[in-house]
N, C-alpha and C positions, 0 to 999 in steps of 0.2 A: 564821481560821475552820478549826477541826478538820473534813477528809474524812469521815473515819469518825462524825462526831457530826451534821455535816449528813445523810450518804445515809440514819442510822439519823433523824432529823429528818422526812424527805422519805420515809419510808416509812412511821412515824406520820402526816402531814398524806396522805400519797395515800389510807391507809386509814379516816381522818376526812372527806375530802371524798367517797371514792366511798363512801361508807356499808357498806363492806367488814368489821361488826364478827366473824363468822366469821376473818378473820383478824389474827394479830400482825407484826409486822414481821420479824421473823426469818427468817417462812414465803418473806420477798419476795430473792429473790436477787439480787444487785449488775450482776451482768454478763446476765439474760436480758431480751430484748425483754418491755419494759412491756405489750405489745399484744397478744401471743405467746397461744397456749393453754398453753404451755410453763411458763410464769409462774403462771396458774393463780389471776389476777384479775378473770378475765372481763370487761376495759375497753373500752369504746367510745367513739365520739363525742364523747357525754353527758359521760364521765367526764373524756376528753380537753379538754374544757370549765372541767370540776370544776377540776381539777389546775392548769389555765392560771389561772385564776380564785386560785384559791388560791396559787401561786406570785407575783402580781401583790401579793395581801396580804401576803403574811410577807417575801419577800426581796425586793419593789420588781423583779422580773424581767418583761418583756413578753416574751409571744409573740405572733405572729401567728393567725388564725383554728388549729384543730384540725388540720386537715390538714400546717399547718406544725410544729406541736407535734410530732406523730405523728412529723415526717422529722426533726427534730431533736432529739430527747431519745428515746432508743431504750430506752435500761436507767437505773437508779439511780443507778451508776460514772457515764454521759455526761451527765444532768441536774446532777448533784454538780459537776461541770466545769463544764458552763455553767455555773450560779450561783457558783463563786468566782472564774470569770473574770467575769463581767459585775460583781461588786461589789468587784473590785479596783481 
């Protein structure tokens, strides 16, 4: 599994499940906090929901409730990791 084709992957599916169509994936940087104002996704909760929900679909990856999502999948770069290590 290509890094660079999964985070662009996973920045198409975060912009599909959080109904984010104002933005393109490009806009989404690799390395800044996902939850950040920095980032400039405006995500919550809800969306940390969305995202968990939707990574369970496409790459078989569980997380635990939102809170744990949040502390473990920080930016693009660290969710990309997890998923090619939990499918290795």
């Amino acid at each position: 599994m290509d890094i660079e084709q999964l985070k662009y992957d996973l920045k198409v599916m975060i912009i599909q499940e959080c109904e984010k169509e104002d933005i393109v994936p490009e806009d989404i940087r690799d390395d800044l906090e996902l939850f950040s104002d920095e980032i400039g996704l405006e995500l919550d909760s809800l969306d940390a929901l969305q995202i968990s929900m939707g990574l369970q679909k496409k790459y078989s990856v569980r997380l635990g409730d939102s809170k744990e999502f949040r502390r473990k999948v920080t930016t693009i770069q660290k969710l990309a990791e997890f998923i090619k290590e939990s499918n290795d």
